[in-house]
N, C-alpha and C positions, 0 to 999 in steps of 0.2 A: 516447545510449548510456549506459548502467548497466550498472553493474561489482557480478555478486554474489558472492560464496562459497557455497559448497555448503551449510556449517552456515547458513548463512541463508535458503536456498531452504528445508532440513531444519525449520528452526525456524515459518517463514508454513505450510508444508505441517503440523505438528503442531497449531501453531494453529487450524487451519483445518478439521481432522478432531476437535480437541477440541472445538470449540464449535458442528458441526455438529449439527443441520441450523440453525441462527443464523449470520448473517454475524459473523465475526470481524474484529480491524480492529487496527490499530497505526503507528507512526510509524515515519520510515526515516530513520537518521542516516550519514554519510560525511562526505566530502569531494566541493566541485563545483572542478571543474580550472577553469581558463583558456579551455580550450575547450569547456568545456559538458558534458564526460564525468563521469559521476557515479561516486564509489568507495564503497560501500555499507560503511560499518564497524561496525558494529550495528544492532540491530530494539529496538523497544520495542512490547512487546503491550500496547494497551487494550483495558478491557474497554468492550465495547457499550452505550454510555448510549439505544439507543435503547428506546422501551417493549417490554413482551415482545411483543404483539402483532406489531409490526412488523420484530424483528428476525430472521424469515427471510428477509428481500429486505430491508433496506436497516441500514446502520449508522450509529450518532454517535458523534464526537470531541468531547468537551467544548471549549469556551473555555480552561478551565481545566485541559483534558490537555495544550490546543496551547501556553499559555503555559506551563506547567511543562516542556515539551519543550524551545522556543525558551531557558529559562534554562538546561537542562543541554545544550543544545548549545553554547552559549556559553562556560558554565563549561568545559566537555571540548574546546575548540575546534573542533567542528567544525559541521558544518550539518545544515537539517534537510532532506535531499532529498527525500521527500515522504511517500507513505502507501501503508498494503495493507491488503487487503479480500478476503473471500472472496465465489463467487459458488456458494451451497448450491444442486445440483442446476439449475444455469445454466452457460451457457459463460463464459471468461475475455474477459470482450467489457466493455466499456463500457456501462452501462446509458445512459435519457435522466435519470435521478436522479441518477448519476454524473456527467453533463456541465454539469447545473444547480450541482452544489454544488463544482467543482474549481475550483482556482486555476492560472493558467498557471505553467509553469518547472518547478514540482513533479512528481515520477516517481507514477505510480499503476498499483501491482505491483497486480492482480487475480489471484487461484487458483480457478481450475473445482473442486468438489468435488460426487461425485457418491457416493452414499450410504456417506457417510464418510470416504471415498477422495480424495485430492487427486490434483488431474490436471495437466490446463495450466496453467502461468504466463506470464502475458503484463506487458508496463508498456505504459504510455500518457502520455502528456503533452498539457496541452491546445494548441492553438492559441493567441495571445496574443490573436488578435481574438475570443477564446472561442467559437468555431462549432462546434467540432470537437478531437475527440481523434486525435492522431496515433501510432503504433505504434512503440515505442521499443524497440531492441534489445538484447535480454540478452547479456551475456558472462559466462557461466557459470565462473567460476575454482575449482579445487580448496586 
């Protein structure tokens, strides 16, 4: 379960219509509870290191956005709950690209954008034995 605020649904959803028709992409920082519930307390947009070619279906996070993430989560204490991603004129579904490159534990917020327009949001989490994404439930907070 993920815990989001509205200004941050607001913020993937702007994202996501700015840099359409390109997959958009960024890091998700909170709090993980004790029991595995995730409190979403800031977004960090990156920009898309993948070549232009490729970047209306699929996105990169550098090495070097993910290490500089993990140091300002540290410094700020808190964690890095996972990533979002837009899906340009696709549903908010798990691609098979998506399932080869995730790491288990981490949230994976997906946005449907459909000619310009952000729609669905969905998260996903992988399975630990990496087979499969499972459908993680939003809690929409104001």
């Amino acid at each position: 379960m993920i815990h989001l605020k509205q200004e941050h649904i607001d913020q993937i959803n702007k994202h996501a219509e700015e840099d359409y028709p390109h997959e958009c992409c960024g890091i998700v920082f909170g709090k993980l509870g004790e029991d595995q519930t995730k409190a979403v307390s800031e977004l960090l947009p990156i920009s898309n290191s993948r070549e232009e070619q490729a970047r209306h279906n699929r996105f990169l996070i550098t090495s070097e956005d993910i290490m500089r993430s993990e140091l300002y989560a540290r410094k700020h204490k808190l964690d890095v709950l996972g990533f979002y991603h837009s899906h340009p004129d696709h549903p908010a579904l798990p691609s098979a690209f998506d399932l080869e490159h995730a790491w288990p534990t981490y949230s994976y917020l997906i946005v449907a954008v459909e000619q310009r327009r952000a729609g669905e949001l969905t998260s996903w989490e992988l399975n630990s034995d990496r087979s499969a994404f499972h459908f993680e439930t939003i809690i929409r907070e104001d």
